[in-house]
N, C-alpha and C positions, 0 to 999 in steps of 0.2 A: 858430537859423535855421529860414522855415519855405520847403520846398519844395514848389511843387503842379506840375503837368501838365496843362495846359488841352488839349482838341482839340476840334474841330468838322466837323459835317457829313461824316458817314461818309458816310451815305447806305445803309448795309448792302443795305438793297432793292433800290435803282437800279442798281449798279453788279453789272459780271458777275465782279469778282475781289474781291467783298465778304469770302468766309474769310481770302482772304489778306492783304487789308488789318489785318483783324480781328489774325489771329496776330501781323503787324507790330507794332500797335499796343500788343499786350499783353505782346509781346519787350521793347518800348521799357520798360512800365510795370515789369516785371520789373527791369529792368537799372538804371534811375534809382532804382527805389523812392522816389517823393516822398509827404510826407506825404497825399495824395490827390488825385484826380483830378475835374476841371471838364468834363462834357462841354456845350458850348454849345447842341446843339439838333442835329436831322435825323442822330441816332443810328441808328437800326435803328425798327422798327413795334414798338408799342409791343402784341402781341398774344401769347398761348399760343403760337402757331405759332414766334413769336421766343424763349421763354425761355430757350433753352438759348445764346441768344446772348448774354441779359444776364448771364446764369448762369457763361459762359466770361469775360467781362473783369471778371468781380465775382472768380471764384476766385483772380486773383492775392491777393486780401488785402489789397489798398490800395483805400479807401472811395472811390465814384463818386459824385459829386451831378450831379442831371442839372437841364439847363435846357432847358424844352419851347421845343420848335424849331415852324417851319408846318407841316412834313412828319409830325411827329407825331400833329399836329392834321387832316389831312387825310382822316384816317376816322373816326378816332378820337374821341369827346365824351371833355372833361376830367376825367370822375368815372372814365371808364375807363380814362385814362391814369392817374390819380393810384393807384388802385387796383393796377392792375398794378405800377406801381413802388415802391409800400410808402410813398405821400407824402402828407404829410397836406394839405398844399396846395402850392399849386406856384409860391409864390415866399416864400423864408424866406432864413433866418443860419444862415453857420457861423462861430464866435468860436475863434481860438486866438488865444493871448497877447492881445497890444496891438493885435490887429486885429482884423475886423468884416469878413467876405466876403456880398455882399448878391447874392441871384438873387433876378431877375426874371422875369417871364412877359410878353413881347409881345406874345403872342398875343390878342389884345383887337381888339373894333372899338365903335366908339362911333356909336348911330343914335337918332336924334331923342329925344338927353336920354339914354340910357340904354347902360352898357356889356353887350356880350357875349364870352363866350371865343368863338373861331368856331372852325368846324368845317367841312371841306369845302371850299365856296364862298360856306357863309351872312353874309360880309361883302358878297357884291357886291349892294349896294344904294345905290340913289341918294342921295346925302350921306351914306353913313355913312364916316366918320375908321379907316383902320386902315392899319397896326395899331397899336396905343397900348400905353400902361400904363394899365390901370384907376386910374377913381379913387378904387377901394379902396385898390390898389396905391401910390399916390402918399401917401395920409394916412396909411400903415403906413411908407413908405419915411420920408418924414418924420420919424416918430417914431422910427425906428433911426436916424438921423443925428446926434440928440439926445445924445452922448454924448461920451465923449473919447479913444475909439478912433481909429484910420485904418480909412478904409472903401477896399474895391474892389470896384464895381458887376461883376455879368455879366446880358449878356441875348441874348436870340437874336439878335434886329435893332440896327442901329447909335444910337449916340445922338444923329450926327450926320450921317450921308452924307447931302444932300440930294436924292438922284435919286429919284423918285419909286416911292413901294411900297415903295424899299429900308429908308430909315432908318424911325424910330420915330414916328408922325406930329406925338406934341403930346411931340417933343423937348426941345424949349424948356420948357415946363414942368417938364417931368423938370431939366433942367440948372439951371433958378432955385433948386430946392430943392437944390444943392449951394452956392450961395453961401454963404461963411464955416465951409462944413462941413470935415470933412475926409474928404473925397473924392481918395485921387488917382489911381487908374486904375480904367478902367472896361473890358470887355473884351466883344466880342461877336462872332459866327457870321456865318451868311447869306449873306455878300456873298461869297461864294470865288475870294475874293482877299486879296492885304494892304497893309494900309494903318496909319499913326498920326499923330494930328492931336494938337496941345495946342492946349486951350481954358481961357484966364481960368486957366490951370497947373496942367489938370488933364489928364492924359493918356489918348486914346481909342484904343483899340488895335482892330483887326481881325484876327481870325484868320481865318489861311487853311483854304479846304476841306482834310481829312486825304485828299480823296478825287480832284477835279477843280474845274477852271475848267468855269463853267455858262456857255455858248454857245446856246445852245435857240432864243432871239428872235432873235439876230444870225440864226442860220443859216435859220433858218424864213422870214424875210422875204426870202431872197433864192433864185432858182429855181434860179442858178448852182451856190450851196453846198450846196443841198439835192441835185443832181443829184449832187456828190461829195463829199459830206459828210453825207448824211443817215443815214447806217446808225449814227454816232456818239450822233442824238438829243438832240444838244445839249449831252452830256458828252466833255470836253477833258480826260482823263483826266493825273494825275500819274504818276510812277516809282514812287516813295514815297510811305509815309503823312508826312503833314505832322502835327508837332503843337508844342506850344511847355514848356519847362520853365521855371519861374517861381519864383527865389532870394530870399527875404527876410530881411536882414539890419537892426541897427540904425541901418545907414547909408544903404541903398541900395535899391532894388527891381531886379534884373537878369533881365529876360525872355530867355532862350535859346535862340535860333530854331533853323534850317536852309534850309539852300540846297537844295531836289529839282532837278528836270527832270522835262520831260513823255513822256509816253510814247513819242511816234511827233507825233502831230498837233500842233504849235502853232495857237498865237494869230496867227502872222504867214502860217499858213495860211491862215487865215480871212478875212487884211487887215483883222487889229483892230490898229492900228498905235496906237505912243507906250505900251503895256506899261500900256495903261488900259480899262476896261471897268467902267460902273456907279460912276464914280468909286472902284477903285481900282485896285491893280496886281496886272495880270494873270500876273505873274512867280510859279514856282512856286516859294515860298522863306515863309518865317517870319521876319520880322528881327526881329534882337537889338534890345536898347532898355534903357535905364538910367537909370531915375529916383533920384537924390540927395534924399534925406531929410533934413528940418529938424525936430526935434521942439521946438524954442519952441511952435507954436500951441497945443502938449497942454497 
């Protein structure tokens, strides 16, 4: 069996109870001990000043791969992320047994013909496409699919939520190149919330923030919420860390959630009604999910 531990979007930075999330998260990886851990992205700052953070959930002993999230990108250039994390690029494989685990980098924007990783704000330019998967990224992905493993995609942003900004822009191209492959989950950050859609029988999972629901724009547009709700800044803080454990057997795949609650402030605080936001669910929870294995295709 192989066990891993996905979480996403700590946020270390943003939030004011970021140790104690921190300690939560690394009790968890203690007590599970799965064969390693997937962080999806908007981990901690990826800077000297952070070391001793990456340094504290690396000392459990259980291996971290990280997948660059926006947030990391937000000061930070690529060569300095990569460098800090000891990565030689920033979307590769990890193979154990009959599988094939594939990170990605969406951190990409595409402007007249040409991609770039961005950095800061340097996407917001008139027609440029982001955030994408490069199309380095896509004729490498390509080539790993070429084989007769089972693959399971991660990446920061979705491969399918249509709302705009959220999912991955030139999605669809990414999902052609799973036609006939074997592909069958793909798992991604960002959107903190949860959500899973199958597509063409491939299943898209969304992990939820380990940290809060992002409310920022709901609250900012309106003068009522900002009046008593501004001191929040847009973070809909959870109880707990949210994270998910992930059983692979030769039968089955069994994703392992949790049910939290929020802190104090809801979503129905807010009058974000129907337990949706940005296309998904704004409910603080992880759900369970159980994918049924066929191996005729191998």
């Amino acid at each position: 069996m192989i066990r891993f531990m996905v979480f996403s979007d700590l946020h270390y930075d943003e939030i004011v109870d970021g140790d104690k999330r921190l300690n939560e998260l690394i009790n968890a990886i203690k007590i599970e001990r799965p064969d390693f851990c997937i962080s999806l992205g908007d981990f901690c700052e990826p800077h000297k000043s952070r070391n001793e953070i990456y340094k504290k959930i690396e000392s459990t002993g259980v291996r971290i791969y990280y997948v660059i999230g926006n947030h990391e990108v937000e000061k930070y250039q690529l060569d300095t992320i990569l460098s800090f994390l000891s990565m030689e690029r920033d979307f590769y494989t990890i193979e154990c047994e009959d599988w094939k685990f594939i990170i990605l980098n969406s951190c990409y924007f595409r402007y007249a013909g040409k991609d770039y990783a961005y950095c800061g704000k340097n996407y917001k330019k008139e027609g440029a496409r982001y955030p994408i998967i490069s199309q380095e990224q896509l004729e490498w992905l390509q080539s790993e699919l070429e084989d007769n493993k089972r693959h399971i995609i991660f990446s920061h942003h979705s491969l399918v939520n249509e709302f705009k900004d959220r999912g991955v822009n030139n999605k669809e191209v990414v999902r052609k190149l799973f036609n006939n492959k074997n592909v069958i989950l793909c798992m991604n950050g960002h959107d903190h919330g949860d959500k899973i859609s199958v597509l063409n029988d491939i299943a898209y999972y969304t992990v939820n923030s380990a940290s809060y629901m992002w409310a920022g724009g709901y609250i900012a547009r309106s003068e009522k919420l900002m009046g008593k709700y501004g001191y929040l800044h847009g973070i809909v803080p959870y109880k707990q860390v949210l994270y998910a454990l992930v059983e692979i057997d030769k039968s089955e795949i069994k994703v392992n959630g949790m049910l939290g609650s929020y802190e104090a402030i809801t979503p129905d605080d807010l009058g974000i009604c129907n337990c949706c936001w940005n296309g998904v669910s704004t409910e603080p929870k992880v759900s369970s999910y159980r994918i049924y294995l066929s191996w005729e295709k191998v």
